[in-house]
C-alpha positions in Angstrom: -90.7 -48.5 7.1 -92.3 -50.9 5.1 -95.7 -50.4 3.6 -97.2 -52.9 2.6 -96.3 -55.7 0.3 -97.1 -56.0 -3.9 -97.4 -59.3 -5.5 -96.1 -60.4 -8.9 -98.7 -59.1 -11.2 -100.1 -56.8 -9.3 -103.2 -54.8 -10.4 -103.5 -51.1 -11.1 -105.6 -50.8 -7.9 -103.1 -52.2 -6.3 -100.2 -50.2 -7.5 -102.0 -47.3 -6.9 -102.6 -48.1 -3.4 -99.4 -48.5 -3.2 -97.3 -45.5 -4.5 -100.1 -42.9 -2.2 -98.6 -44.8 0.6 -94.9 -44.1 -0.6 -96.4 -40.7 -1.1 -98.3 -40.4 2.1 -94.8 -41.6 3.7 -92.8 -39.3 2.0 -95.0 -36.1 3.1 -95.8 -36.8 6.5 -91.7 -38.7 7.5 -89.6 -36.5 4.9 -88.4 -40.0 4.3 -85.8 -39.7 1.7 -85.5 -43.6 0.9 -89.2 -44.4 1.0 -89.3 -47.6 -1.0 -88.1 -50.8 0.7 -86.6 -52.7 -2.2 -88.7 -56.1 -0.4 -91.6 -54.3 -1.6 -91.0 -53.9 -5.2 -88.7 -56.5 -6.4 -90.4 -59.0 -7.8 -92.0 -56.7 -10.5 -88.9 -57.1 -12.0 -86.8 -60.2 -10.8 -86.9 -63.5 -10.5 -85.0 -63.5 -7.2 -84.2 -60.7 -4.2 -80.7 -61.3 -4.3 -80.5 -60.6 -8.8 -82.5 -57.2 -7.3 -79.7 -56.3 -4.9 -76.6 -56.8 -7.1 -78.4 -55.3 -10.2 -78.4 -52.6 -7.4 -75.3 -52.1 -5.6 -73.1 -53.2 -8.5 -74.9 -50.2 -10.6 -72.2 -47.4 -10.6 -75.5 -44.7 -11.7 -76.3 -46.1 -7.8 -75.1 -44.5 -5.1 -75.3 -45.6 -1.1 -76.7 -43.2 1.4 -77.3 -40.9 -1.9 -79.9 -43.2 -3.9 -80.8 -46.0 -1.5 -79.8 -46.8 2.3 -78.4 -50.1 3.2 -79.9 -51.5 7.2 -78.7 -54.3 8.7 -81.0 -56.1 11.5 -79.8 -58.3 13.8 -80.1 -61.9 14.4 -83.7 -62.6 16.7 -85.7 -65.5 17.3 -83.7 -67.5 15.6 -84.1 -65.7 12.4 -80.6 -65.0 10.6 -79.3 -61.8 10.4 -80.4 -59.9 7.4 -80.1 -56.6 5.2 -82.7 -54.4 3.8 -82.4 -51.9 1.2 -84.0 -48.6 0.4 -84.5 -46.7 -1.8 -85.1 -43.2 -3.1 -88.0 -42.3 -5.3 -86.2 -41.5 -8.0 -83.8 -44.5 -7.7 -86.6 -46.5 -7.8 -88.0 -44.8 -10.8 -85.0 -45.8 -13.4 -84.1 -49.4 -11.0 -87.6 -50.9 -11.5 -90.2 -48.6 -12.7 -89.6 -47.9 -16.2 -88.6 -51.4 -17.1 -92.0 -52.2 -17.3 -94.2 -50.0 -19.0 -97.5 -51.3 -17.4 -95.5 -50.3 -13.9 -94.6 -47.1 -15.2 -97.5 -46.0 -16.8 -99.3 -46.2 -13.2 -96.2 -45.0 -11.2 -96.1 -41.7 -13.8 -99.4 -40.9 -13.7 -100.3 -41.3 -10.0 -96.6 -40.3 -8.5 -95.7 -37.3 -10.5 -99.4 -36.0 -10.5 -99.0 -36.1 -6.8 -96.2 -34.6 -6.4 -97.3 -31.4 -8.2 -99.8 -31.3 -6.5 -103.2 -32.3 -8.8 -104.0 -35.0 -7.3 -104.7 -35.3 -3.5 -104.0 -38.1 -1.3 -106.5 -37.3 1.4 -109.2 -40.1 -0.4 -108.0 -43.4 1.6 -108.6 -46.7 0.4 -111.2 -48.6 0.9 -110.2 -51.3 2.7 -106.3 -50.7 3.4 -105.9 -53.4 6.3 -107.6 -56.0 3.5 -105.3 -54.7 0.9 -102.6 -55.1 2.8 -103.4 -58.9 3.8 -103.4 -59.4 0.3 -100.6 -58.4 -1.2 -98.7 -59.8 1.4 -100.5 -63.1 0.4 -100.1 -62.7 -2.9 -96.0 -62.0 -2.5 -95.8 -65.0 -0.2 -97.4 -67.0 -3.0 -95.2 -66.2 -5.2 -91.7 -66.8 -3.1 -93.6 -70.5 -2.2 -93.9 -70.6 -6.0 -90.7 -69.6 -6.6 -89.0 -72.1 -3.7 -91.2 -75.2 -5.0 -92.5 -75.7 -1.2 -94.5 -78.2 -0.4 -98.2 -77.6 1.1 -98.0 -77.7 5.2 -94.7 -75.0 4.4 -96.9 -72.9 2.3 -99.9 -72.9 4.9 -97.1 -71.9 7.7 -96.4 -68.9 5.6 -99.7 -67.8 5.3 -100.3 -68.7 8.9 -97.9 -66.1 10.1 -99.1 -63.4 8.0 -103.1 -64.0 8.6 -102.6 -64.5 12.5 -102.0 -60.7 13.5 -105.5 -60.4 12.5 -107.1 -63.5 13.7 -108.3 -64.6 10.3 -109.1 -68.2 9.9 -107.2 -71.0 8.2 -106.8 -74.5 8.4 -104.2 -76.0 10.6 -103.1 -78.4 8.9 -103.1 -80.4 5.2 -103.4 -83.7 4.7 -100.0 -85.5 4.3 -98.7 -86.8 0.5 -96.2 -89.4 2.4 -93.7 -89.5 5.1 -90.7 -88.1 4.3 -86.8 -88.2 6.1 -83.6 -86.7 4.7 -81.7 -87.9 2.4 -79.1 -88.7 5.2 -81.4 -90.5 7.3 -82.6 -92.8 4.4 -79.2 -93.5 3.0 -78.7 -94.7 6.8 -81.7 -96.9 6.8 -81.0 -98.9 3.3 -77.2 -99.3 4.6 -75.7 -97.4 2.0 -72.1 -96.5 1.7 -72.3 -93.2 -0.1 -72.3 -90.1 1.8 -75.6 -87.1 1.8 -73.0 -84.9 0.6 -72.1 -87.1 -2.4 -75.2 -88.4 -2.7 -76.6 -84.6 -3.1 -73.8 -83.6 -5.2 -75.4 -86.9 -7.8 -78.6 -85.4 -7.1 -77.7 -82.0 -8.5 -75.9 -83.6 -11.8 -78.7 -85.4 -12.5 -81.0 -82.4 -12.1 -83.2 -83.9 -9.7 -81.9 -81.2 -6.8 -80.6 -77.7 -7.4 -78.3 -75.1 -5.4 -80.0 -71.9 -5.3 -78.8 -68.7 -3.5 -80.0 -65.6 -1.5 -77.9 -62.3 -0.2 -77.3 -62.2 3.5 -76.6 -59.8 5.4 -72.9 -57.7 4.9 -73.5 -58.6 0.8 -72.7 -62.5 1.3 -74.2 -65.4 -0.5 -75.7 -68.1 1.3 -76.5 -71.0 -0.6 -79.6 -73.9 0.0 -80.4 -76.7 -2.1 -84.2 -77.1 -3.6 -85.7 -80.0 -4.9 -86.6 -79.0 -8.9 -89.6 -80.4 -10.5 -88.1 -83.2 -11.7 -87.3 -84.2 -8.6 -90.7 -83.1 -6.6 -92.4 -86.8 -7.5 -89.5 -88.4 -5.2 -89.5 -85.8 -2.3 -91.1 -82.3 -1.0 -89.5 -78.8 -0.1 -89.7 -78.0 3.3 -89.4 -74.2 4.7 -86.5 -73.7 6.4 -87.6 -73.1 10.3 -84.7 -70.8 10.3 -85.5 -68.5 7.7 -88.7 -68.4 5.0 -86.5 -68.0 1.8 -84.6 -71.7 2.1 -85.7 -75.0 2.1 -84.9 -77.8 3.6 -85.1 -81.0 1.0 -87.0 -84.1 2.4 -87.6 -87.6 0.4 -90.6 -89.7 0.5 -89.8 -92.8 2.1 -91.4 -95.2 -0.1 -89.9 -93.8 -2.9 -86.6 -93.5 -1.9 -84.9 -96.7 -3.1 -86.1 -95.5 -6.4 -84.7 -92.3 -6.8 -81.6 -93.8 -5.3 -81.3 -96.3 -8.6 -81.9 -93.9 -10.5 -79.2 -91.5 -9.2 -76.6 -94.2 -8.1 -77.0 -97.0 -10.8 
């Protein structure tokens, strides 16, 4: 049911583009949750998982009344996940008007729409380009957002260009090996643990725990390497699922950062 993906600060074109296809799928589906909550959330939060309890802990929110709660299975090694839909109206008060730049072009478009002065037979111009893009532009954003390192970025892109055989490097140059922390606390011999040595890592702000929902409204939590930590090591995508990463160290750098932490 998704339609197409908006990025951070999106444009007015772009918004526009994307409330006809809400529209479009409300008129031609009777869809009564139109608006996947992947779509929109980073208008307004920092992180998918601050969207969904602002959400369900919202008593003016119901389930199955304002939004719709689907569960997908586990495939291809992806984890098992929830997504969240929601009404237009629900999304109206949740995200809309709490930016007035959003709103402006959601109440202008939308609500002309749906009284019928303006028509959505004009398509865009492009809307298999302006699709791409957004869903660039939002996968920017979540790399942003996860600190990941180059090759993990490309991947991401990768994944979204290849359905329509656009073309893209295959690789980027390499910054430094890297190994994780357990396997370089192995090579210099040392008697502390990844665990404990992660747990230093974190109190020293070199390595934070960061958090996304999964599916049945659980937590799952990944650790990221924060800036002050990115000159010692890189952020690796988690081949398991996009949205954690996998912390790796720079060899050569290692007994550093480990002198730092430990001494």
């Amino acid at each position: 049911m998704s339609k197409g993906r908006l990025k951070v600060n999106c444009t007015r074109e772009q918004l526009m583009t994307y409330f006809k296809s809400v529209c479009k799928l409300v008129d031609e589906t009777h869809d009564e949750f139109p608006v996947n909550l992947d779509d929109v959330w980073p208008l307004m939060y920092g992180r998918k998982q601050e969207a969904v309890r602002a959400l369900v802990s919202n008593e003016n929110f119901i389930e199955e009344i304002d939004y719709r709660t689907v569960r997908n299975d586990a495939q291809g090694g992806q984890f098992a996940s929830t997504d969240y839909y929601l009404t237009t109206s629900c999304f109206e008060f949740f995200i809309a008007r709490k930016k007035r730049e959003v709103f402006e072009v959601y109440r202008q478009f939308f609500h002309k729409v749906r009284r019928g002065e303006m028509s959505l037979s004009q398509p865009p111009s492009n809307p298999q380009l302006a699709y791409v893009q957004t869903q660039l532009y939002l996968a920017d954003a979540l790399a942003d957002r996860l600190r990941l390192n180059d090759a993990s970025r490309l991947g991401m892109y990768q994944s979204i260009a290849a359905p329509y055989n656009l073309a893209l490097p295959q690789y980027v140059e390499s910054k430094g090996v890297t190994k994780s922390a357990k396997d370089l606390l192995k090579e210099i011999g040392s008697p502390i643990s990844a665990v404990k040595f992660n747990m230093l890592l974190v109190e020293q702000g070199y390595l934070e725990i960061m958090t996304r929902p999964t599916s049945g409204g659980k937590i799952r939590s990944f650790k990221n390497i924060t800036d002050k930590g990115l000159p010692y090591g890189k952020n690796l995508e988690n081949p398991k699922n996009q949205k954690e990463t996998q912390p790796h160290w720079y060899v050569d750098k290692f007994r550093e950062l480990y002198n730092l932490v430990v001494a």
